[in-house]
N, C-alpha and C positions, 0 to 999 in steps of 0.2 A: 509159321510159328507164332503163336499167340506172344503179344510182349504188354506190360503193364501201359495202358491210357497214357498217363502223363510222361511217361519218357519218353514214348513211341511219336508225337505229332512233327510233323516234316515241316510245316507253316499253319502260324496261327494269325486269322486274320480278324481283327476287332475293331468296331465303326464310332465308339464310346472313346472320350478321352480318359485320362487317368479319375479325374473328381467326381465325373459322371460315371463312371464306373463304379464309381467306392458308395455313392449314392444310393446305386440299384440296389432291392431285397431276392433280385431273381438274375437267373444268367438264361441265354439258351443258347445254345452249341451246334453247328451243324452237324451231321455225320452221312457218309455217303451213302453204307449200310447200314441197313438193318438187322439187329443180331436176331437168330434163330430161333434162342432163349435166352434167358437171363441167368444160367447156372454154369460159373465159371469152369464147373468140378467135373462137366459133364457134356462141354462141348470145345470147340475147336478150334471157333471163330472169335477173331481180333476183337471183333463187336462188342461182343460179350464183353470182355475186360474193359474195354472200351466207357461202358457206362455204369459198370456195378466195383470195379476194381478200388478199393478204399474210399468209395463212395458209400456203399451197400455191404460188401462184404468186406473182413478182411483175417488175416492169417497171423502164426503168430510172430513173423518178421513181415517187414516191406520193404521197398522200393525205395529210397530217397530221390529225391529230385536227379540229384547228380548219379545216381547207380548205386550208392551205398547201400547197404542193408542195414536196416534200422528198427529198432525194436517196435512193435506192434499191442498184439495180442499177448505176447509173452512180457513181461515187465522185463526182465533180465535172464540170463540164463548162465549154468555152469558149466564146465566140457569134463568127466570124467574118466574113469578106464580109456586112457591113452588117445582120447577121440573117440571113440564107440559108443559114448554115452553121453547125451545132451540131457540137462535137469534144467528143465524150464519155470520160474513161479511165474503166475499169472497176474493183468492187469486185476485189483479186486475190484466188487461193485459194479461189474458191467451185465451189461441186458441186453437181449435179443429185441428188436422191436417190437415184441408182440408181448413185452414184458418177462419172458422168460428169464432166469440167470444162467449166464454163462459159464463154466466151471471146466475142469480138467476133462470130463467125462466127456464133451464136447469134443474135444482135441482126440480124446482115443477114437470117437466115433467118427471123425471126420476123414482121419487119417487112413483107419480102419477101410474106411468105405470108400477111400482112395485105390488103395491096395487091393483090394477084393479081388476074387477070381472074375466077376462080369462086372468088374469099374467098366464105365464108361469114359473115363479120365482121360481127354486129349496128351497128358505128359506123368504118363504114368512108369515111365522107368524115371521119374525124382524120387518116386518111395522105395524103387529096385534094394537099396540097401538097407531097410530099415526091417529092423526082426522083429522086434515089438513096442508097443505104443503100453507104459504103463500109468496109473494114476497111483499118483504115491496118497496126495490128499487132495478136495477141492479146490484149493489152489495150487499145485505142484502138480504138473505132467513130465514122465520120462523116456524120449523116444531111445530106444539101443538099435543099436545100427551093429550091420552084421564083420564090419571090420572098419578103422575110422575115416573118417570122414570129412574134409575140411568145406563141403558144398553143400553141409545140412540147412546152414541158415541162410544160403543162396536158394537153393532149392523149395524151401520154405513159404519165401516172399512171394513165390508164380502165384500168379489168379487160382493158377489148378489148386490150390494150399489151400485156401480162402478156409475158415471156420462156420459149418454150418449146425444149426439146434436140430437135432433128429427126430423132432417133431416136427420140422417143418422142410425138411430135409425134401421131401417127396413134392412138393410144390414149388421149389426154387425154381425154377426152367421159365414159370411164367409168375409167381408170386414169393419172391425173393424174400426171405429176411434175412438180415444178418446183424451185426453189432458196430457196423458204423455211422459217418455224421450225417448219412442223409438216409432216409427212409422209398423203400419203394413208393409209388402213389399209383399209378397205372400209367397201362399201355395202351396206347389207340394202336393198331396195329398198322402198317403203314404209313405212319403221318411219325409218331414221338411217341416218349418215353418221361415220364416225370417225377422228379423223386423230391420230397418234402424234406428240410431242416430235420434232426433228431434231436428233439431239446432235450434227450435225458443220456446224451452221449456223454460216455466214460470222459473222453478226452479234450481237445479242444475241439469250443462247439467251431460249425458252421457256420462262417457270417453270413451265407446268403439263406432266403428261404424258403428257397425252392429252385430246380436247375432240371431244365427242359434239354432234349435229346430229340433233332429234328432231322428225319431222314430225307436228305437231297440228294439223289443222286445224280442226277443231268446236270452236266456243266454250265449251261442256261440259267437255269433253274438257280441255282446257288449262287452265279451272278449277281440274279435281279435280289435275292434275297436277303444277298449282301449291300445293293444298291439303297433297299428299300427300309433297311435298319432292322429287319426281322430278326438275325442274328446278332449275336455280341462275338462271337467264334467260331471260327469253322478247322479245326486240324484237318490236314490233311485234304485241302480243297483240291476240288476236281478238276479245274478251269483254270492251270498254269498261263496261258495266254492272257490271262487278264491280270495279272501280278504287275504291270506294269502301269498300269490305269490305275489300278489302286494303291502302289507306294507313292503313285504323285498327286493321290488327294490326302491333303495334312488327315481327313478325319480318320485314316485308316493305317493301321499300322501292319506291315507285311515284314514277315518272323522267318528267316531261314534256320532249319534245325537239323538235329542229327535221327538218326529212325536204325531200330535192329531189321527193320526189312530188307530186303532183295530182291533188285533184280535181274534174272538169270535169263543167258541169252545160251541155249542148248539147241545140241543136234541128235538126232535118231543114230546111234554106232548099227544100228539094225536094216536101214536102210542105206541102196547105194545113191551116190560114190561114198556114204560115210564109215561102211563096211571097211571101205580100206583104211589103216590104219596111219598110210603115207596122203591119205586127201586131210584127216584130220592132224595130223603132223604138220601139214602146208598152210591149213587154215589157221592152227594157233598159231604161227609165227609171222603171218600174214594181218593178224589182230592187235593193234595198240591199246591196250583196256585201258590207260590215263589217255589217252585221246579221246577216247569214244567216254569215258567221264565226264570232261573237262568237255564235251559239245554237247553233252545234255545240258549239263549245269547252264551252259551259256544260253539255249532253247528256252530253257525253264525263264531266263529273265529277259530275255529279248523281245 
């Protein structure tokens, strides 16, 4: 399951103190993969969110740091007909990077093209209950929902939601635009991803001015990478064995966090002995899952 970039990193590791950090006009960030494409609305992969998620795109709720949902693209909204009806006004003045304006029409088409009979939308029972997407005026969008609803503005804030211009709708996979604080810039394909400051963003701008996306994936490899100061961040490093070498250098700060990931430890009911019902009876009861927690976690830092 795809989850938003910033709530998702399991450990953040950065070789910059706090001043030297505040200094930089750029960041670069490790990541292990490399996403597919760049279009939240139309693929699968973590990736993807990963690097375009309220960077590049964004929808008309979000993410807050802490899980909250927080207004976005929508300035505020109304809840009508008993919950069935969300009346969204929009943030005014904002622009596609490519100069376009933003508007309700955006919102029907997005949504719209969520919903379609051949979306390609990785989480596409979020729009299952919405009946129609109306534009009441260019600032005002009204989604009706087929009976009410209290997960429209959970549902909202997924990558899968992201608001795209239908002009440029057809290129996001590999040339993204959308309406937030950093700009596509290009893809070296293999190596990173790099996306430029939006200096005519609606919102609060971007202090940095520019933020590189560096595919490691060998645990080696993002090691030395980290040794040799190329990174400022790596979520989700590959090389738990070395977490130990690096919270006992002062330059290096190692971040335990929380992740919507899992990992599932499954057996085949199709295959034997697992056919029988009383082998997998004796296996669960036979399994301590806070044991076998509490030994990884211990692995992870030892």
């Amino acid at each position: 399951m795809k989850q938003p970039y910033f709530l998702s990193a399991v450990l953040l590791i950065t070789g910059f103190a706090g001043n030297a950090l505040a200094a930089k006009s750029d960041i670069t960030i490790g990541m292990q993969l490399e996403p597919p494409n760049l279009d939240p609305t139309g693929g699968a992969a973590a990736a993807i969110d990963e690097v375009v998620y309220a960077n590049v795109f964004e929808g008309l709720t979000r993410f807050g740091p802490d899980g909250s949902v927080i207004p976005a693209l929508a300035a505020s909204w109304v809840i009508e007909n008993d919950g069935a009806r969300y009346v969204f006004s929009l943030q005014p003045e904002v622009k596609f990077h490519d100069g376009a304006m933003f508007s309700a029409e955006d919102v029907k088409f997005s949504i719209d093209r969520a919903m379609a009979e051949d979306s390609t939308n990785a989480q596409k029972q979020l729009f299952a209950n919405i009946d129609s997407v109306e534009v009441v005026d260019p600032q005002t969008v009204a989604v009706n929902l087929t009976q009410a609803d209290g997960s429209l503005l959970f549902n909202l804030a997924w990558g899968d939601a992201v608001i795209l211009d239908e002009a440029s709708a057809d290129n996001a996979a590999t040339a993204p635009i959308g309406t937030g604080p950093f700009a596509f810039d290009q893809w070296v394909q293999g190596d990173r991803i790099e996306l430029v400051r939006n200096a005519e963003y609606w919102g609060t701008p971007a202090q940095l001015d520019k933020a590189v996306f560096k595919f490691i994936s060998e645990p080696t490899a993002a090691y030395s990478a980290i040794l040799a100061g190329d990174l400022d961040a790596f979520p989700n490093y590959p090389a738990p064995e070395n977490l130990p070498q690096l919270d006992a250098d002062p330059r290096y700060s190692v971040v335990l966090g929380s992740t919507e990931g899992e990992t599932i430890l499954s057996i085949n009911n199709a295959q034997p002995p697992f056919d029988d019902v009383r082998v997998r009876k004796a296996l669960a009861h036979a399994i301590n899952p806070p044991q076998i927690t509490a030994s990884n976690m211990n692995q992870l830092m030892s």
